[in-house]
C-alpha positions as CSV (number, residue, x, y, z in Angstrom):
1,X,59.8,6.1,-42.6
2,X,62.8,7.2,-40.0
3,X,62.8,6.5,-36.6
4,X,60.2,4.5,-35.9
5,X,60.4,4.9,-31.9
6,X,60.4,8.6,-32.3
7,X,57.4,8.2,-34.9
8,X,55.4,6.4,-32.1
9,X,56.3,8.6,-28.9
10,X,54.8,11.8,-31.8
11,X,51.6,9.8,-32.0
12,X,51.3,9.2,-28.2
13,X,52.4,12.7,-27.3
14,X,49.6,14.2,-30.1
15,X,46.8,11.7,-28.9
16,X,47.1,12.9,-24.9
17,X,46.9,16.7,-26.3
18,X,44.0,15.6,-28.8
19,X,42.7,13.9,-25.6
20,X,42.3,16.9,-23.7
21,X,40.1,18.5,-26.0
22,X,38.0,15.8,-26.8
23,X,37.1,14.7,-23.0
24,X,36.2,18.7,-22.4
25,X,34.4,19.3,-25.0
26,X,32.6,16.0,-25.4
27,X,33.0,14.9,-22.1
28,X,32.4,17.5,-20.1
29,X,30.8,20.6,-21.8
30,X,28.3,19.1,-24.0
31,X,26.9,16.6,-21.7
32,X,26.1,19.4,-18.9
33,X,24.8,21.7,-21.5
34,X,22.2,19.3,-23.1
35,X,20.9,18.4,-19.4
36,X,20.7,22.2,-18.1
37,X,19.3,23.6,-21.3
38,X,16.6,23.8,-22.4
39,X,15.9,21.1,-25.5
40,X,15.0,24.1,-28.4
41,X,18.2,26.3,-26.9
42,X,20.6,23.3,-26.6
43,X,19.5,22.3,-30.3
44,X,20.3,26.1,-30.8
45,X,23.6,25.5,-29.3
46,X,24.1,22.3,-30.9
47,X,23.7,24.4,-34.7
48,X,26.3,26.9,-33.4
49,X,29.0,23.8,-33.2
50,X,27.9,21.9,-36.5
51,X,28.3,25.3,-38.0
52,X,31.8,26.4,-36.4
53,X,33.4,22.7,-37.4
54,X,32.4,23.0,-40.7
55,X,33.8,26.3,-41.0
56,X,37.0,25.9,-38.7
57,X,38.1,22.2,-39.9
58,X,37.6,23.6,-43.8
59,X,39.6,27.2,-43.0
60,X,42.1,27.4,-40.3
61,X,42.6,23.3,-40.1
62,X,43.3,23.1,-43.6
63,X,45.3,26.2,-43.8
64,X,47.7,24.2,-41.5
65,X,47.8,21.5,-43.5
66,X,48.3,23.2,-46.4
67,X,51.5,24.3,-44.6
68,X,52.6,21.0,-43.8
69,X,52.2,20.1,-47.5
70,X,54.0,22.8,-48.2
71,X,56.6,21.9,-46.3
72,X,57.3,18.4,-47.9
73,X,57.7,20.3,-51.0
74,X,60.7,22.6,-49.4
75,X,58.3,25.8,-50.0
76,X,57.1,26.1,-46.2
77,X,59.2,28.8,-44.7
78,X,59.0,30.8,-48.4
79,X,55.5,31.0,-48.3
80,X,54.8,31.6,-44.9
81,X,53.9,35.3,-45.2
82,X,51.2,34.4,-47.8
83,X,50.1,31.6,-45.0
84,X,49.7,34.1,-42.4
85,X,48.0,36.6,-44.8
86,X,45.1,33.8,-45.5
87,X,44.6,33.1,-41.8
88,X,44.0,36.9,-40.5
89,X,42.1,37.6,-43.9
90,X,39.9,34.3,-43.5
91,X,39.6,34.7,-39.7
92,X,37.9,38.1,-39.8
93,X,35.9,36.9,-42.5
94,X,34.6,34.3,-40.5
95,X,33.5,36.2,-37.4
96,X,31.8,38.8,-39.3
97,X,29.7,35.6,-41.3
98,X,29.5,34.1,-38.2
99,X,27.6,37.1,-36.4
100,X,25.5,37.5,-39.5
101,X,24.5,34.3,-39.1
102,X,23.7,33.9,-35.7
103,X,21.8,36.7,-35.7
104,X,19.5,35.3,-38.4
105,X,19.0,32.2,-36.8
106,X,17.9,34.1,-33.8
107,X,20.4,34.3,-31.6
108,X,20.8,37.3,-28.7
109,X,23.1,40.4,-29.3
110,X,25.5,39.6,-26.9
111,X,25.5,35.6,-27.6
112,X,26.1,36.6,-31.5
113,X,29.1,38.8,-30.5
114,X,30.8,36.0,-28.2
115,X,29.9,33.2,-30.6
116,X,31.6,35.0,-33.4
117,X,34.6,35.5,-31.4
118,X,34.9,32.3,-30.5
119,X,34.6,31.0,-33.8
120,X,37.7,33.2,-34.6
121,X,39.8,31.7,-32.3
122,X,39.3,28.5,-33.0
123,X,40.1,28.9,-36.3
124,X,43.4,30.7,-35.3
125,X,43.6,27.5,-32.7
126,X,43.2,25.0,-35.5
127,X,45.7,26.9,-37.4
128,X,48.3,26.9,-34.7
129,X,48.1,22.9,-33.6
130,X,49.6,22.0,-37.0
131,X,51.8,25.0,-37.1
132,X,53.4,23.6,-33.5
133,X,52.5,20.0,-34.8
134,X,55.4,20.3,-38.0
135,X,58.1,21.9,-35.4
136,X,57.0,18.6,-33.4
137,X,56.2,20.9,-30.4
138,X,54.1,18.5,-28.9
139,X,54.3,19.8,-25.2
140,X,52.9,23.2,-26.5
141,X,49.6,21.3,-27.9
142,X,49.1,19.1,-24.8
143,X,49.6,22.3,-22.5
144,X,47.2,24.4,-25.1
145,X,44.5,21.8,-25.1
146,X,44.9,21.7,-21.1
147,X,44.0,25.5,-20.7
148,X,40.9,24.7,-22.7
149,X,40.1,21.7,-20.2
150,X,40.5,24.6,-17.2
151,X,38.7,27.4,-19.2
152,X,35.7,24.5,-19.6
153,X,35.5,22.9,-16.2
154,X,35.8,26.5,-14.5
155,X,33.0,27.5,-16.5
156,X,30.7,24.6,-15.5
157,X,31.0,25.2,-12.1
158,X,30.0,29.0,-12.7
159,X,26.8,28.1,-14.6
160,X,26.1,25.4,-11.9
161,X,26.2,27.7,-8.9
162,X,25.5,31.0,-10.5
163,X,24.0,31.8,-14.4
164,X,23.2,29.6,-17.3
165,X,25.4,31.3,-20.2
166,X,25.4,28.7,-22.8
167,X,28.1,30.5,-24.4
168,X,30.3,30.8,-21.4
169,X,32.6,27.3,-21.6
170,X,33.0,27.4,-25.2
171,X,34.7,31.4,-25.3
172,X,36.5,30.8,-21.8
173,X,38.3,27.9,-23.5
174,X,38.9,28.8,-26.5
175,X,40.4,32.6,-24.9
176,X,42.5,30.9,-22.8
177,X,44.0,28.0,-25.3
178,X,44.4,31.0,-28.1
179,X,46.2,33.0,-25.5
180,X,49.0,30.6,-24.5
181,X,49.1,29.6,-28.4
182,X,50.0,33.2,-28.8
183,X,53.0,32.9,-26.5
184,X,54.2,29.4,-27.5
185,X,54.5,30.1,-31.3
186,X,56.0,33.6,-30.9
187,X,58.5,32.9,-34.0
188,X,54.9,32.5,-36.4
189,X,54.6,36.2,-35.3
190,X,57.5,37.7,-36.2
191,X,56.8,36.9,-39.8
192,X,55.1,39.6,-41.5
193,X,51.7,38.9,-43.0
194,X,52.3,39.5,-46.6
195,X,51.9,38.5,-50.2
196,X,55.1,37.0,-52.0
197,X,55.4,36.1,-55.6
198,X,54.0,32.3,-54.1
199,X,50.6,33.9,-53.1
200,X,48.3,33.2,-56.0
201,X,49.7,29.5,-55.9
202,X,49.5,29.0,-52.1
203,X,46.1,30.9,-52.2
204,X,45.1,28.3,-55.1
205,X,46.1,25.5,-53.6
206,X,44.4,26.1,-50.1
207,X,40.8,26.8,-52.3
208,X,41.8,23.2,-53.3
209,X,42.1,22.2,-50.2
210,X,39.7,24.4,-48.7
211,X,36.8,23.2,-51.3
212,X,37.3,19.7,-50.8
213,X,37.2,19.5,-47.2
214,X,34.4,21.8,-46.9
215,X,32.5,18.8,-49.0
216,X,33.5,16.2,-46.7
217,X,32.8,18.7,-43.7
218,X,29.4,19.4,-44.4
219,X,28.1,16.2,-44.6
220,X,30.5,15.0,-41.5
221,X,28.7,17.6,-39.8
222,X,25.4,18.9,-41.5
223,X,23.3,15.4,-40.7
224,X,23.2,16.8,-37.3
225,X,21.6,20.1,-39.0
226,X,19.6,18.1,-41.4
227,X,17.9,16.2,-38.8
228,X,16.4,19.3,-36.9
229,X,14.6,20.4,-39.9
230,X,13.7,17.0,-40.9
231,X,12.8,15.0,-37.7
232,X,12.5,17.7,-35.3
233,X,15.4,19.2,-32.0
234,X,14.7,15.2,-29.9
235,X,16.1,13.3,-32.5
236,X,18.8,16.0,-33.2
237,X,19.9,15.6,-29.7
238,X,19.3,11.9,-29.8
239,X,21.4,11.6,-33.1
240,X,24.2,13.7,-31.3
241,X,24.3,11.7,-28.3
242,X,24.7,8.6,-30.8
243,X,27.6,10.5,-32.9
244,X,29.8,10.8,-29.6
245,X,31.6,8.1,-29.3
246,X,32.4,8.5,-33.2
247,X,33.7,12.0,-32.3
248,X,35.6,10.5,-29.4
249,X,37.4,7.5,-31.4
250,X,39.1,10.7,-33.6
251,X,40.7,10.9,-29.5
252,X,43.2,8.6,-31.2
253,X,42.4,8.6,-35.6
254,X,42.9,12.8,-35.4
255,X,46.3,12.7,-33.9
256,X,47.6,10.0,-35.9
257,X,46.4,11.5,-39.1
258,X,48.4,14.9,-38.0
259,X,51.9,12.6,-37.5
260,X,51.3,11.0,-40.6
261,X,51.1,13.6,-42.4
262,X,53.9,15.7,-40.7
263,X,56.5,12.9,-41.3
264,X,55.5,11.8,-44.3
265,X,55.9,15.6,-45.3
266,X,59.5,15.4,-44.5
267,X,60.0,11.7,-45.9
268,X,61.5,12.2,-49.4
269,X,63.3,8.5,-49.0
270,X,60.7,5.8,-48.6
271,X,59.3,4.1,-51.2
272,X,55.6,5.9,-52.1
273,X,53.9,2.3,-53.2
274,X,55.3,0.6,-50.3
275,X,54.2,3.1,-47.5
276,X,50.4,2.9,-49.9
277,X,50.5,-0.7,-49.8
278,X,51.3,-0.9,-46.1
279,X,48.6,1.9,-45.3
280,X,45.7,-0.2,-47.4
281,X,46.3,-2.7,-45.3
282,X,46.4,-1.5,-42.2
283,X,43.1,0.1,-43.0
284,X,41.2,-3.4,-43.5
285,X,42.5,-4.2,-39.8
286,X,41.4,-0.8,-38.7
287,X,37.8,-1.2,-40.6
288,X,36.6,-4.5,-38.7
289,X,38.5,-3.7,-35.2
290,X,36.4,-0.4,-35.0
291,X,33.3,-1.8,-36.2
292,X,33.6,-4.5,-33.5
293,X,34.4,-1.9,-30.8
294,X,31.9,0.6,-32.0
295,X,28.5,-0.6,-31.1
296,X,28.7,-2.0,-27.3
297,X,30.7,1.6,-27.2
298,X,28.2,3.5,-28.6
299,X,25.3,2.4,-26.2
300,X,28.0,2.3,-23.0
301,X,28.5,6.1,-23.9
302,X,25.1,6.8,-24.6
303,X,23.8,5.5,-21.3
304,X,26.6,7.3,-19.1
305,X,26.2,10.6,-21.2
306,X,23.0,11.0,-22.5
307,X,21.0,8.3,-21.0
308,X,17.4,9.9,-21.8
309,X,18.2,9.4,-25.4
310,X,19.3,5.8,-24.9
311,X,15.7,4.3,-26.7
312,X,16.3,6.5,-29.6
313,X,20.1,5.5,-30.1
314,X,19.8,2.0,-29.8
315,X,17.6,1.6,-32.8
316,X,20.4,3.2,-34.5
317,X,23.4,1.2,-33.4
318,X,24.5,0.1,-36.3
319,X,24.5,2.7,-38.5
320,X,26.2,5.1,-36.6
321,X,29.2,2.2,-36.1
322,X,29.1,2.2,-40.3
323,X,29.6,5.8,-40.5
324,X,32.1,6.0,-37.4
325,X,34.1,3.6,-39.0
326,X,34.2,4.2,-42.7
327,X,34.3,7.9,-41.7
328,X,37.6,7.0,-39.7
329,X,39.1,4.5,-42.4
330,X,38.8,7.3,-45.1
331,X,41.0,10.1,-42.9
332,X,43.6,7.5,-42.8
333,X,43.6,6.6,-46.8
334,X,43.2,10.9,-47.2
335,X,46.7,11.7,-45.2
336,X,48.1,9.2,-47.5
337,X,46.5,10.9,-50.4
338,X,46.8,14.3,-49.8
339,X,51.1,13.4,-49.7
340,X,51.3,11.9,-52.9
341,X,48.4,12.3,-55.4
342,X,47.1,15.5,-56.7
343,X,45.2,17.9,-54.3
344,X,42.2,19.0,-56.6
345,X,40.7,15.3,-57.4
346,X,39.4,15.7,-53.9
347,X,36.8,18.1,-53.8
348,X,35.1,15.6,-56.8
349,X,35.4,12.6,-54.2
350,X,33.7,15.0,-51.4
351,X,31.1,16.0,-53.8
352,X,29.9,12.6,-54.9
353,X,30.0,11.8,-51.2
354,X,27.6,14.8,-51.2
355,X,24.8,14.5,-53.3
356,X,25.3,10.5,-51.7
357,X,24.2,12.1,-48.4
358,X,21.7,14.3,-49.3
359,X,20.0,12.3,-51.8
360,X,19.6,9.0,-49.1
361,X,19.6,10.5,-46.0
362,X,16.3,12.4,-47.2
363,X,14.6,9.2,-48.9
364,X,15.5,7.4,-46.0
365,X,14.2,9.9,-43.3
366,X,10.9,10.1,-45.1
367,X,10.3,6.4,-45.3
368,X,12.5,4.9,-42.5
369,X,12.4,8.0,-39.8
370,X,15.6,8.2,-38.0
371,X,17.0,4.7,-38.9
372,X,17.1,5.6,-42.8
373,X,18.6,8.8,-42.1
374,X,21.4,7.5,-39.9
375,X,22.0,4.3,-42.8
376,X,21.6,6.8,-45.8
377,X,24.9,9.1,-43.7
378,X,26.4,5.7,-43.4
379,X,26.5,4.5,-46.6
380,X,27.9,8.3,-48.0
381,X,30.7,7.8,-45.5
382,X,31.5,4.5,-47.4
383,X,31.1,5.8,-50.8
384,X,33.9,8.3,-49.9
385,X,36.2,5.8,-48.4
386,X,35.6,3.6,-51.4
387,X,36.8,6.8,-53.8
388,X,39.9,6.9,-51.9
389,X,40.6,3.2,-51.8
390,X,40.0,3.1,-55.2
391,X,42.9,5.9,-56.4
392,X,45.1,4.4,-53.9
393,X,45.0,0.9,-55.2
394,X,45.6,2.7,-58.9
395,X,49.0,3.9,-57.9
396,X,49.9,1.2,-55.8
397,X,49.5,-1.3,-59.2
398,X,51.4,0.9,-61.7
């Protein structure tokens, strides 16, 4: 890999705009919303997110990583007119599923319409980070992620001092991020939305993509919506305030992942089983340094945070550290993956990881309560990181 310096300023410029997102949204927004709401409407709330991140991070996320790929392969700017097609099709698509939805699950009229809204620009948002990511527009990311950080904070001080809209932080931000993204990527624009003679491949190869990740996404995400049902809105919000540190430590994981995967798209020199031996081992360091770091983190945050679920979380310490740090060990191995092994194996790793989650979580919360839910999550997150180990260590012994 080039430029080593450069490489490390990408990293440290894509972590501060990562950063920004992840302090408003975990920081700020959730924290005040689960101690002003009330504990069935924050779990409300709280099904909104898990739902919007498993469809977001599976659509418009992936869409620009798809892109990226793309990109490596020289096809990028070629197929850019199918790219853009996908995202306004997808992102319509979404918002009209996403009012649908909340609307069964209860939700007001007027909550329903923002939500679905919201969820559109964030997958346009998502879309647009590794769009600007590739060109290495870094400054455009941080200053994106910075309007969301206003668009939260001046919504908190509305709902302190006037009304409690729930929905209020989460649209304000996203409007205003979506807004600026609109301006700083006017060049995506001027390409027409279009199929070219590369649709039905592009289009194939993001249901790859698409289908895997939404496997990994919905157990990344659904054991916060499997607990409600299971062990009741308490232990949902106790679970949550648990997961946050976990969600914070991608602060640093998420942006790294994004620069990997941007330079080793435009890498065709290295050595692939030197850069997959270097990676594997880099990932053992990574695995106890995290685990070490997790737990006093993960009752430090809990008691600044979310300090009335503190009993709950500690008798689930460790865990949430497993799953935090195999969940973080197996992005690595997957940027690594997704550059030079074959895009559809994925979705069969994501599945096992799957029916691994559901089948433990759900023995474990009937006999174990909380704490064999939280270790049968864990030991999916493992299973998954083990797949990709596995395949990795294959190539790297040919």
């Amino acid at each position: 890999m080039q430029n080593r310096k450069q490489f490390l300023k990408d990293i440290i410029k894509n972590t501060l705009a990562f950063g920004i997102y992840m302090v408003a949204f975990h920081i700020f927004m959730m924290p005040f919303l689960a101690k002003k709401l009330d504990p069935e409407i924050n779990a409300q709330f709280l099904l909104y997110v898990m739902i919007s991140n498993i469809a977001t991070l599976s659509i418009g996320n992936e869409l620009g990583i798809l892109y990226q790929v793309l990109t490596g392969r020289e096809k990028g700017e070629q197929t850019l007119p199918d790219i853009r097609y996908i995202l306004n099709f997808s992102s319509v698509v979404l918002s009209i599923l996403m009012f649908g939805t909340m609307i069964i699950l209860r939700f007001s009229l007027l909550a329903s319409l923002f939500l679905s809204l919201t969820v559109f620009m964030t997958n346009f948002r998502l879309f647009m980070v590794c769009y600007l990511r590739l060109r290495m527009n870094f400054k455009a990311i941080i200053a994106g992620n910075f309007l969301y950080f206003i668009g939260v904070v001046l919504s908190l001080v509305f709902l302190n001092y006037a009304f409690l809209i729930f929905w209020l932080p989460i649209f304000l931000a996203e409007l205003f991020s979506a807004l600026f993204y609109r301006y700083s990527a006017g060049d995506f624009f001027l390409v027409k939305p279009n199929k070219t003679s590369e649709f039905r491949v592009v289009l194939k190869e993001f249901f790859e993509l698409f289908s895997s990740t939404l496997l990994t996404n919905i157990p990344n995400y659904a054991d916060k919506i499997m607990i409600l049902p299971l062990l009741g809105d308490v232990m949902m919000a106790a679970y949550y305030a648990g997961s946050v540190v976990s969600n914070l430590l991608f602060i640093i994981i998420n942006p790294i992942n994004g620069v990997i995967l941007a330079w080793l798209s435009k890498d065709n020199i290295s050595d692939a089983k030197t850069i997959i031996n270097n990676h594997i081992k880099v990932n053992f360091i990574i695995i106890a340094l995290v685990f070490c770091l997790n737990i006093p983190a993960i009752y430090l945050m809990t008691w600044i945070l979310y300090k009335k679920y503190l009993h709950i979380v500690i008798t689930i310490l460790i865990p949430l550290s497993i799953n935090a740090t195999f969940s973080i060990a197996s992005s690595l191995l997957k940027m690594v993956y997704l550059r030079y092994l074959e895009l559809k194996r994925i979705k069969y790793f994501n599945l096992t990881q799957l029916m691994c989650f559901i089948l433990f979580s759900f023995i474990g919360s009937k006999f174990f309560g909380v704490i064999g839910f939280a270790f049968g999550a864990a030991f999916s997150k493992f299973v998954l990181w083990f797949l990709y180990l596995y395949s990795l260590f294959k190539v790297k012994n040919v």
